[in-house]
N, C-alpha and C positions, 0 to 999 in steps of 0.2 A: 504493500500500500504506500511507502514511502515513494518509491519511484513513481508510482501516479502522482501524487500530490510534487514530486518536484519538478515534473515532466506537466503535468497541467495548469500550474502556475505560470510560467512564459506565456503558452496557450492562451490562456484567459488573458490576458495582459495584451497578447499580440489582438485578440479578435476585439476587444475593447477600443486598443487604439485606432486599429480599423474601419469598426463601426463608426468612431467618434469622426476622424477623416472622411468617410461618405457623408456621414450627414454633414457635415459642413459643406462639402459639395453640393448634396442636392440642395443644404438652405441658400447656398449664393447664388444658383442655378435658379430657386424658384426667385428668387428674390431681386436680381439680374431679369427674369422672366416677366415678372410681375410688373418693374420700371420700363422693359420694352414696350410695354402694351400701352401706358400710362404716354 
């Protein structure tokens, strides 16, 4: 169980930062989107 837990912590950490990176993408994309139309 040790090695999941040191081996799943990077994991989590990696898909978190990734998530957080997309969404910031799609908010300046919708948001970028939003002042095109405007």
């Amino acid at each position: 169980m040790v090695w999941l837990q040191t081996y799943s912590m990077p994991c989590l950490s990696y898909l978190l930062r990734y998530n957080r990176l997309q969404y910031d993408l799609i908010k300046t994309r919708l948001l970028s989107g939003f002042f095109m139309r405007e």
